[in-house]
C-alpha positions in Angstrom: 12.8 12.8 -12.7 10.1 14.5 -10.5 6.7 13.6 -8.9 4.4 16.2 -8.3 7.5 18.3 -7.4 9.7 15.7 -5.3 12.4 14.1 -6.6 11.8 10.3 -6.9 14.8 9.7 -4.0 12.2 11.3 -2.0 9.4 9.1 -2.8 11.4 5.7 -2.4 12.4 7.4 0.9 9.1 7.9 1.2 8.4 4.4 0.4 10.6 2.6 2.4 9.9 4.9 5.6 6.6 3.2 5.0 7.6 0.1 5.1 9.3 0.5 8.5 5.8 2.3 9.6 4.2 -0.8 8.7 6.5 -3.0 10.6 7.6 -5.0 7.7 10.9 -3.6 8.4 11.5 -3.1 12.6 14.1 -2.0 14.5 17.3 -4.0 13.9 16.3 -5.7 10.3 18.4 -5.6 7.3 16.8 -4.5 4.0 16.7 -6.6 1.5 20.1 -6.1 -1.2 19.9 -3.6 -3.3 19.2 -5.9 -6.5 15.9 -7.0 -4.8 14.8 -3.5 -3.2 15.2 -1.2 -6.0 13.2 -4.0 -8.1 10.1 -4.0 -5.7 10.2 -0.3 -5.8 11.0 0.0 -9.6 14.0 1.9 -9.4 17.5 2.6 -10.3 20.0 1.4 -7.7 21.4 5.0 -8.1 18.3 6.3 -6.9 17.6 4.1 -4.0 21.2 4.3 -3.2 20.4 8.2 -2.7 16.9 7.5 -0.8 18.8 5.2 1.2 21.3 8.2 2.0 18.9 10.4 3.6 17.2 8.0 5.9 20.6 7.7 7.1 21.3 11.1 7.5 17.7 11.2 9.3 18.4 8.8 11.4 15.9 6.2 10.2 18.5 3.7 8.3 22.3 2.5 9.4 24.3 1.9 7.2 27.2 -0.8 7.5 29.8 -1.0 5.2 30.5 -4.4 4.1 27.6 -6.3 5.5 24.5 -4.2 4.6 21.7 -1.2 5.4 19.4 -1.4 8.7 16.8 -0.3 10.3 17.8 2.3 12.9 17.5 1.0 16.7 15.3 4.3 17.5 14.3 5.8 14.1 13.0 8.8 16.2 9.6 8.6 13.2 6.2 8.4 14.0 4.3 5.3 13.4 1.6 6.1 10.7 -1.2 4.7 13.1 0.4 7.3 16.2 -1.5 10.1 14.3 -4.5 8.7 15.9 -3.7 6.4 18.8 -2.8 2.8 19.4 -5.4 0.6 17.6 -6.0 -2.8 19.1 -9.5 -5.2 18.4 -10.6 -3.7 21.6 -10.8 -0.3 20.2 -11.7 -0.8 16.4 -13.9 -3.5 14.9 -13.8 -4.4 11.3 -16.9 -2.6 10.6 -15.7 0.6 11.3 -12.3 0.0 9.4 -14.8 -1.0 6.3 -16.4 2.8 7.2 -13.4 4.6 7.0 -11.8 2.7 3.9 -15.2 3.9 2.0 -14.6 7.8 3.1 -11.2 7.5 2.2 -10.5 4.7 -0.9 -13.3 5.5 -3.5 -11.3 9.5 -3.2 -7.7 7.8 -3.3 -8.7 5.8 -6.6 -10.4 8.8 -7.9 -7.5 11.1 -7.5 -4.4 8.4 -8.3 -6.5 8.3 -11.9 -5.5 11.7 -12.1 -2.3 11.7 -10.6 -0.8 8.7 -11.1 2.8 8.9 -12.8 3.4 6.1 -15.8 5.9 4.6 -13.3 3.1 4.5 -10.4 0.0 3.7 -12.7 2.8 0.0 -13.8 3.2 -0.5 -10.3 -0.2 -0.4 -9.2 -1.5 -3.2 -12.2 1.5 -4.9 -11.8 0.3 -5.3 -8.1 -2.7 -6.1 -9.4 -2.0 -8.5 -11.0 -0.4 -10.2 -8.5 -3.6 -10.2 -6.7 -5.7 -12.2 -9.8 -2.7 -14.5 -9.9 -3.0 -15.5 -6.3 -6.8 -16.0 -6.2 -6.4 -18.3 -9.4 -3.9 -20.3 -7.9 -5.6 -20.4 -4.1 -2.2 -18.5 -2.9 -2.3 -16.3 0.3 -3.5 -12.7 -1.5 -2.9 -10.6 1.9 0.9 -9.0 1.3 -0.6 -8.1 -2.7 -3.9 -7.0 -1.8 -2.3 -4.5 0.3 0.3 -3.5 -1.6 -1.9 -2.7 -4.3 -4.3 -0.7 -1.9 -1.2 0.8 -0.7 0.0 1.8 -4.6 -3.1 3.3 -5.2 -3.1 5.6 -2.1 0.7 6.7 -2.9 -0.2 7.5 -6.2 -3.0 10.4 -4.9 0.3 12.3 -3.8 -1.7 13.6 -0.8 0.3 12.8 2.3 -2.4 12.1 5.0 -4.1 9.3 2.7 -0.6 7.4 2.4 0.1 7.9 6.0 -3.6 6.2 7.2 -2.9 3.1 4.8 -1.3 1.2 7.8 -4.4 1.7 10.0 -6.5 0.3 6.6 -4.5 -2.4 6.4 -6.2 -4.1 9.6 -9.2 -3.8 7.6 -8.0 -5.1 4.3 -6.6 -8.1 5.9 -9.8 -8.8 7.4 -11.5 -8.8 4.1 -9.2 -11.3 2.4 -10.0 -13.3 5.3 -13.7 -13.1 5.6 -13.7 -13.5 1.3 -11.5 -16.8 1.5 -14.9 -18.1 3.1 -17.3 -17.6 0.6 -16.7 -18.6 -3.1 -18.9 -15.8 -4.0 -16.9 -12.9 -2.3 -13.6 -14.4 -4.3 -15.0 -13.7 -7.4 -16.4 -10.6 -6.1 -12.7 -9.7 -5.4 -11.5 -10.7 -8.5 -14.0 -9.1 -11.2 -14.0 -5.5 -8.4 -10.1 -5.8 -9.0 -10.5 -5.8 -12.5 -12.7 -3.0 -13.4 -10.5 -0.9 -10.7 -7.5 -1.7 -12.9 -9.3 -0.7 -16.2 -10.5 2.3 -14.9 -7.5 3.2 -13.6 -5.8 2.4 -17.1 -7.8 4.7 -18.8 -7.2 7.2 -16.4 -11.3 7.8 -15.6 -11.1 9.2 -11.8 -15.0 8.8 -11.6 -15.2 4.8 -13.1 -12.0 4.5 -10.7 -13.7 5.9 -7.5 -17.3 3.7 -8.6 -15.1 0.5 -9.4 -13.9 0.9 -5.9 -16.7 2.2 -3.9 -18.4 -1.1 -5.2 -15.0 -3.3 -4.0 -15.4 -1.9 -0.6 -19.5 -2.3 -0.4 -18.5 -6.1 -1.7 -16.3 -6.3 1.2 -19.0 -5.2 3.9 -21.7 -7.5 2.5 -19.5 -10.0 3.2 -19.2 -9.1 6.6 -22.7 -8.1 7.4 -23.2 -12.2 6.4 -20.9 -13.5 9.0 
């Protein structure tokens, strides 16, 4: 199987180089077994044993027969957020994260509608759902909300919007902060995720882009009240 002309070993490489990018993964961790990572990603084993295979050609994974695969000591990649400096609070305030997620997201929905495979389109409501699930039950909605942010910006296929998802991510967690205060933004967040993940069903790039335009302008009238 293909995607957009890469073979899906490439995008869970893809994936997981991500995941060290975004520091869930650093220098010296072990990945989780195989069983667990290749259902996360929605894979074969045989295909993320192959991904896994060319980040340790590259230099990015070590593998260690007999006790598991790890993150390089020096992965010799470039952070995500490197493409445009360090970011720290000092340097970037929420508002201006909220300006740059409503350049870039509303376009990222708009185009995964399009471009979404079956396999992507799954992941992104299954992430989705997670989020609704967590909100119901009061649960801390930060690792979904991004994820599905995150699923959404993979499935555009373009590779400078999945490479600026760990600077958005600042941003996002922010929101689900700043919405945890106000009843009002919760169910907001809820009903925006919603209408995202119909539109996004029915594969309508311009109710996708909308539905998440509105999610974002939400977002920054609940920061404007704090």
């Amino acid at each position: 199987m293909e995607t957009s002309g890469k073979r899906l070993s490439d995008c869970v490489a893809d994936e997981i180089l991500s995941m060290v990018a975004e520091q869930r993964f650093q220098a010296g961790d072990k990945l989780p077994n195989e069983n667990e990572l290749s259902a996360e990603l929605g894979v074969s084993r045989a295909t993320l044993r192959e991904a896994v295979r060319t980040l340790a050609a590259s230099g990015v994974l070590e593998i260690r027969r007999g006790v598991g695969t790890f993150v390089a000591a020096e992965t010799g990649q470039i952070d995500g957020a490197d493409m445009f400096g360090k970011l720290s609070d000092a340097q970037i305030g929420a508002r201006d994260l909220y300006e740059i997620r409503l350049i870039f997201e509303p376009q990222a929905a708009y185009l995964a509608a399009q471009r979404a495979s079956d396999t992507e389109l799954a992941r992104i409501l299954s992430y989705g759902r997670e989020v609704e699930r967590l909100i119901e039950s009061g649960g801390d909605r930060t690792r979904a909300e991004q994820s599905f942010h995150k699923a959404i910006a993979k499935a555009t296929h373009n590779a400078f919007i999945s490479r600026l998802m760990p600077i958005l991510y600042e941003g996002i967690g922010k929101g689900v902060v700043l919405s945890k205060q106000n009843e009002q933004a919760v169910k907001d967040t809820l009903a925006d995720h919603r209408l995202i993940m119909e539109f996004l069903s029915q594969r309508n790039p311009e109710g996708a882009r909308d539905a998440m335009r509105i999610h974002i302008l939400h977002a920054v009238q609940e920061l404007n009240m704090n």
